[in-house]
N, C-alpha and C positions, 0 to 999 in steps of 0.2 A: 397522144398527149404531148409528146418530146418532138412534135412534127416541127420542119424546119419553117415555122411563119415567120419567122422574122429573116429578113434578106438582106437590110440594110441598117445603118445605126440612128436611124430618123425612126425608129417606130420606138415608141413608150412600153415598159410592161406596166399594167399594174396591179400589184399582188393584195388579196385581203390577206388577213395573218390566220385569225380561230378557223379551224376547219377545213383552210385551203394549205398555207404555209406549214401551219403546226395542229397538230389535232389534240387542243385542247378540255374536251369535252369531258373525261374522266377528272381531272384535277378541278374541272370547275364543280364539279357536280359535288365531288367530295368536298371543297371549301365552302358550297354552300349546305351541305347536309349537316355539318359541324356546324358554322356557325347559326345556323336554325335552331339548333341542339341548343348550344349554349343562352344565346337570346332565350326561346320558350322555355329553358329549363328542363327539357323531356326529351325523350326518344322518339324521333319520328318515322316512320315507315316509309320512305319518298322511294321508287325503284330507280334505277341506272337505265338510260337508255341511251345505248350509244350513237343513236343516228339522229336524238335531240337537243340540243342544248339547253342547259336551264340555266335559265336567265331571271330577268325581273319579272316576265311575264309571266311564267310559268311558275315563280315565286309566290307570285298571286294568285295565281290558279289553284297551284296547292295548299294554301294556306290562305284562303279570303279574308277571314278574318283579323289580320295582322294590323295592330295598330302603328301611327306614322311611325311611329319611335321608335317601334320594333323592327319594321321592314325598314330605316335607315342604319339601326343599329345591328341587322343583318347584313347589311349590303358591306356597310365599314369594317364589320368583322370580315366575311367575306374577304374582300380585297386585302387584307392586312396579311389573309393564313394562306394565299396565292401563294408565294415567295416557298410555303415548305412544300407544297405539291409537285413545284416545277418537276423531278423526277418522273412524275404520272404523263408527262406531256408526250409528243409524239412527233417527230420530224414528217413531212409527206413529202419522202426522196423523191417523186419523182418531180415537183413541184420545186422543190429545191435545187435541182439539180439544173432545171432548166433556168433558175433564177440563177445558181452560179455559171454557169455557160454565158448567159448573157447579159449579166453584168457590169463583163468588160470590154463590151461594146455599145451597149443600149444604156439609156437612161431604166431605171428601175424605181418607182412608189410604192413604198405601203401605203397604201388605202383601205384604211379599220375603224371599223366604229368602237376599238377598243382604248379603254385611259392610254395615255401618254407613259405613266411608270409603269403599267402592266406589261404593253407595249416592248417596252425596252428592256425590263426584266426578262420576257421569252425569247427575245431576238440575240440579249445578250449571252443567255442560258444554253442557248442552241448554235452560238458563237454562227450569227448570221447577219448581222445589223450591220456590218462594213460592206455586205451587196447590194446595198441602198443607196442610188443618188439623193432622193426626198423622203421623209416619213413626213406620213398627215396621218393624224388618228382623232379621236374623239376631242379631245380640249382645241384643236385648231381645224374644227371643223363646225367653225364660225360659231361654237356653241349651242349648235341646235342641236333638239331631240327631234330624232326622222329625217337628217336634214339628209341628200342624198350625196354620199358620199364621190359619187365617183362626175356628178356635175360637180361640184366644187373643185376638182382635181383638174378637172379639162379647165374651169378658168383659174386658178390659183396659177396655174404651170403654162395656161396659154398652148394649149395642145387641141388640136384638132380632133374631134371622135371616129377619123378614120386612119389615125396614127398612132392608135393604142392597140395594145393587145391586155384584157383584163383576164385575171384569174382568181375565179371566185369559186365556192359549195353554196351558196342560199340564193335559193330563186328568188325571193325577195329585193335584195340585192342585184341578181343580173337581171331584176325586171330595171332596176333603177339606172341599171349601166344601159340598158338599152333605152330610156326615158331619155337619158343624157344625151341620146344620138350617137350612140357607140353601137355601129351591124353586129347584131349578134354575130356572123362567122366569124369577128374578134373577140368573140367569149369564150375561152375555155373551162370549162367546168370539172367540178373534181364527182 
């Protein structure tokens, strides 16, 4: 993982944050089991899986039924009780460490389909956000739902897709880094 790919200080990294950076999966699960709670009024039985993230899809999965007001006024609770989880989050040294190493020689992006105060909250929590030339996360990623993050970052930045090195966990995502024209042998995976 920590291989020396980068040679020179023309080459990009770019980091997503959930899963690859910080392993946020526990603290999310928990802020959304609460505010489920609270919204429906009841105890819900949702299990812990750590090698999924639940998200809004899986929001809906578990809960079909949810009307709009509900599933927004989960989503808002949600984001709101983020901030006392931070604790539950989880550094991935070795991802880190390669982003401090080269840092101070390379350009470095987050590249997240996560909010912007989320975002900044974890980086800031984990005292890691000054190893960043650019952050681009969800509000300045032209405001799409789906939109693919890591094309918008090759032309926002004007970067070539065989000048990057990305670091990503969801296949979904490194299918998109390699739609961008980014060689997968510039994907690192967690």
């Amino acid at each position: 993982m920590t291989k020396n790919f980068v040679t020179n200080n023309s080459v990009t990294l770019l980091f997503d944050l959930d899963g690859t950076l910080v392993d946020t999966n526990l603290a999310n699960y928990l802020t959304y089991k609460i505010a489920i709670e609270k919204v429906i009024n009841t105890k819900i039985s949702i299990s812990y899986n750590p090698r999924e993230r639940f998200n809004r899809v899986v929001l809906k999965k578990v809960i079909p039924d949810l009307t709009k007001k509900e599933y927004e006024k989960i989503i808002k609770l949600k984001n709101k009780l983020f901030t006392k989880y931070l604790p539950k989050t989880k550094l991935n040294t070795l991802v880190v460490n390669t982003l401090k190493k080269y840092s101070k020689t390379n350009t470095t992006i987050l590249v997240t389909n996560c909010r912007k105060d989320r975002a900044l909250m974890t980086l800031k929590y984990h005292g890691i956000i000054n190893l960043f030339t650019h952050l681009l996360y969800r509000q300045n990623v032209c405001g799409l739902n789906n939109a693919n993050k890591y094309k918008i970052a090759l032309l926002r930045f004007k970067l070539s897709p065989d000048s990057v090195i990305v670091f990503e966990n969801e296949e979904f995502e490194i299918k998109d880094a390699v739609l961008a024209g980014i060689p997968r042998k510039n994907i690192v995976t967690m």
